[in-house]
C-alpha positions in Angstrom: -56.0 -22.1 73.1 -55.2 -25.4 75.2 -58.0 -27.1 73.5 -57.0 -26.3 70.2 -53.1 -27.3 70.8 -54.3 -30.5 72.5 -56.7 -31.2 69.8 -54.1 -30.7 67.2 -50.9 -32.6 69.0 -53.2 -35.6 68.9 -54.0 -36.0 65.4 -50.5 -36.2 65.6 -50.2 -38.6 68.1 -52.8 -40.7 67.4 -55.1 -40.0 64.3 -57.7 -42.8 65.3 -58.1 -41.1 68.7 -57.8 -37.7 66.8 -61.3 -38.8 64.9 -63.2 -40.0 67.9 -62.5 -36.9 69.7 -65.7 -34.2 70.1 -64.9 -31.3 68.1 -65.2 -28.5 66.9 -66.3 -26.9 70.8 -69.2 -24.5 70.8 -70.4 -24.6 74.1 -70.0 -25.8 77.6 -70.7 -29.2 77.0 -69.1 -30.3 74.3 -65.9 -28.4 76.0 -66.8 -30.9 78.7 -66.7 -33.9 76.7 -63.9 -33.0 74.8 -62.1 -32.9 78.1 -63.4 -36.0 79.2 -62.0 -37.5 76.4 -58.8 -35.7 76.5 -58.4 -36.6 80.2 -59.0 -40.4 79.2 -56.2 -40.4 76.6 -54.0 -39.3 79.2 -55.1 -41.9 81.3 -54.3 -44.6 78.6 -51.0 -43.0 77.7 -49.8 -42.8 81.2 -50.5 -46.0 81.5 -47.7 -47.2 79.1 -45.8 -44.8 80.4 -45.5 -42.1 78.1 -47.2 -39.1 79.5 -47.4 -37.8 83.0 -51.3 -38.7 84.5 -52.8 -35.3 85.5 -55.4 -34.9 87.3 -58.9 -34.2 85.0 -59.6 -30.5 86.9 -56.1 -29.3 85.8 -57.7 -29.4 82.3 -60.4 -26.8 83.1 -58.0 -23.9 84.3 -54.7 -25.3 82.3 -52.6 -22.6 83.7 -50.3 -25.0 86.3 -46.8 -26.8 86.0 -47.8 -29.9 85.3 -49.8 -28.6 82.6 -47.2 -27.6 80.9 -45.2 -30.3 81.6 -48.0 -32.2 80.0 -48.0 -30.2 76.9 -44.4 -30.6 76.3 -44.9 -34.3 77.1 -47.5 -34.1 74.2 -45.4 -32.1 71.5 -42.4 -34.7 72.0 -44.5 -37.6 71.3 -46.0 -35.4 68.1 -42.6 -35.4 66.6 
């Protein structure tokens, strides 16, 4: 369910991103990828200061705080 929220929140975000992403996820290493990538977008985005870095293994089990923090971080920035 994450990676379908996350997925979707950044085709709002950022559409160009949105189509580079790996998608849809049908095994473990595409889910791997796709986090790969998702983890690098927070990278950039923290960078300017608009999301919250987390750390990439907090993407795998996305049941913490800051996770959620995250997501919320993610669904402002989709409106």
């Amino acid at each position: 369910l994450f990676n379908n929220i996350s997925y979707y929140l950044l085709f709002l975000i950022d559409p160009q991103v949105h189509t580079s992403l790996t998608w849809p996820l049908y095994d473990t290493k595409v889910e791997r990828a796709f986090r790969s990538e998702l983890s690098t977008f927070i990278s950039d985005y923290a960078a300017k200061g608009l999301l919250t870095d987390v750390r990439p293994s907090y993407l795998v089990h996305p049941s913490c705080f800051k996770v959620s923090v995250l997501m919320y971080q993610l669904s402002v920035l989709a409106v």
